[in-house]
Residue, then its C-alpha position, 0 to 999 in steps of 0.5 A: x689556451x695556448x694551443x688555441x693561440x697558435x691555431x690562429x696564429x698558424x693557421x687563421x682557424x679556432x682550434x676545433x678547426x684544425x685538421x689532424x694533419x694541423x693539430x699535429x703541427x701546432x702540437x710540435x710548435x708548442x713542444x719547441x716553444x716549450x723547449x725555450x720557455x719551460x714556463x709553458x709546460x706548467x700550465x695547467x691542462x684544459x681551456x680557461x674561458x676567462x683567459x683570451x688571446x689576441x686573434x684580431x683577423x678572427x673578431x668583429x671589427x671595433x669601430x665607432x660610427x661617425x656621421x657623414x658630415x665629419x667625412x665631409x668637413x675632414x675632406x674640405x679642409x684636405x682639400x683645402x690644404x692641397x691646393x693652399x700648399x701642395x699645388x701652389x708650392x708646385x707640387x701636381x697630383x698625379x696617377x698611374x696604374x691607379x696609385x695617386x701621387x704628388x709630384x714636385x720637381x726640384x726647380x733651378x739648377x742655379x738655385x741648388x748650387x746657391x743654397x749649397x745642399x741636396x745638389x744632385x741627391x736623390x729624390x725623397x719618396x715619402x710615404x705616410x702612415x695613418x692620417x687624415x691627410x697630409x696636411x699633417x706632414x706640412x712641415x716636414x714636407x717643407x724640410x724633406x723637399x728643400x733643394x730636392x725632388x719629392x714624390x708623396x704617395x697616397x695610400x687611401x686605404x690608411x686614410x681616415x677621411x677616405x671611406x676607401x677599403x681596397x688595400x692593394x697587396x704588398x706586391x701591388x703596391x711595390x708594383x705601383x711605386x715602381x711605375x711611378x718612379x719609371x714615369x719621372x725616369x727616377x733610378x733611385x730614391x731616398x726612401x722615408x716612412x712614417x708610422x704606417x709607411x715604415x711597412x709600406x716602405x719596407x715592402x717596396x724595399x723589399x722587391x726593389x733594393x736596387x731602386x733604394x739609395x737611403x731609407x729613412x723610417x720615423x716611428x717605425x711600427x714595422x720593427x715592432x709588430x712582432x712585439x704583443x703590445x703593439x697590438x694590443x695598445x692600438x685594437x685592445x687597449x682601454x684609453x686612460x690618457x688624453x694621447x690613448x683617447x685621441x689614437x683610440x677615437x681618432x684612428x683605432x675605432x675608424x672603420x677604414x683604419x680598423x678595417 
């Protein structure tokens, strides 16, 4: 059972798949392993049908359908929201290279240098996680963009209202924050991740450290992807709380999100 978890884990195959070449492999990672957690030597040999490893990139993936007019209303009210106060608080929705964005420029001189703070900081780039839309972030919008230039970056793929399934690569998405920032002659952010916008931040960081002045990450799922629980809460998990139905239902079984 082990060995057929490092066969996916390795190499994204079922154990009866691997080559010689890559059975051998997952034969020596499990020894070094075993060199760390002696506890593995002392299972027992031979495979166990009713024991079952995660291997998410291999299964079917679990969704619940919703009908049309869920997507529809969700999108309504979004819409709603980003002209009620996105764009009649100044913010424009713009793109470029085919990333979609919204933009608002830190208005009066005057009025930074009254207010006594942010005066000369960085602009905040902020990027989402998991949501139907930004309607969710209306007050911390408000707060991060106080005094200060804010870009908000759409990543539609993470949206549950979006039907959207293109999720660009870590380098294309880096790629376009980087022309959004040349667009506006912005050298460097103060860089802010939500949930699913800590990996999204961490893959601009990551190809752009030069561009970072500060990065701010709220709940940071990408420190814990590592950790075994993360994964199976969020695609495994049976929901027993009011908080687990709501992720279970609202997030997890979506078909873009769970996609």
């Amino acid at each position: 059972n082990f060995l057929s978890f490092l066969a996916w884990a390795m190499f994204n195959k079922e154990l009866t798949e691997l080559t010689p070449e890559m059975r051998t492999m997952a034969d020596e990672v499990f020894e070094m392993a075993g060199t760390s957690h002696p506890i593995l030597f002392e299972l027992t040999p031979g495979f166990n049908p009713s024991v079952k490893h995660m291997c998410m990139t291999m299964e079917q993936i679990p969704v619940i359908h919703r009908p049309l007019f869920l997507y529809v209303l969700v999108n309504l009210m979004e819409g709603a929201v980003n002209f009620f106060f996105l764009t009649v608080c100044g913010f424009q929705s713009l793109q470029v290279g085919g990333m979609s964005y919204w933009f608002k420029q830190h208005g009066h001189q005057q009025d930074e240098q009254k207010d006594g703070a942010g005066y000369n900081a960085d602009p905040v780039l902020f990027m989402h996680g998991i949501t139907t839309g930004w309607s969710g972030y209306l007050s911390l919008i408000n707060a991060l963009g106080k005094n200060r230039t804010i870009i908000m970056v759409n990543l539609d793929a993470i949206k549950i209202k979006s039907m959207n399934f293109h999720m660009p690569s870590p380098r294309e998405y880096a790629a376009g924050v980087r022309q959004i920032l040349d667009r506006h002659r912005v050298a460097t952010v103060s860089v802010v991740g939500h949930s699913f916008g800590s990996i999204t931040a961490a893959w601009f960081v990551a190809r752009y450290p030069s561009r970072i002045s500060h990065m701010t990450l709220l709940d940071p799922v990408s420190m814990l992807l590592g950790l075994p629980d993360v994964a199976y809460s969020f695609i495994y998990r049976k929901p027993k709380t009011v908080m687990e139905w709501a992720i279970h239902l609202a997030a997890s079984r979506e078909i873009t999100i769970s996609h």
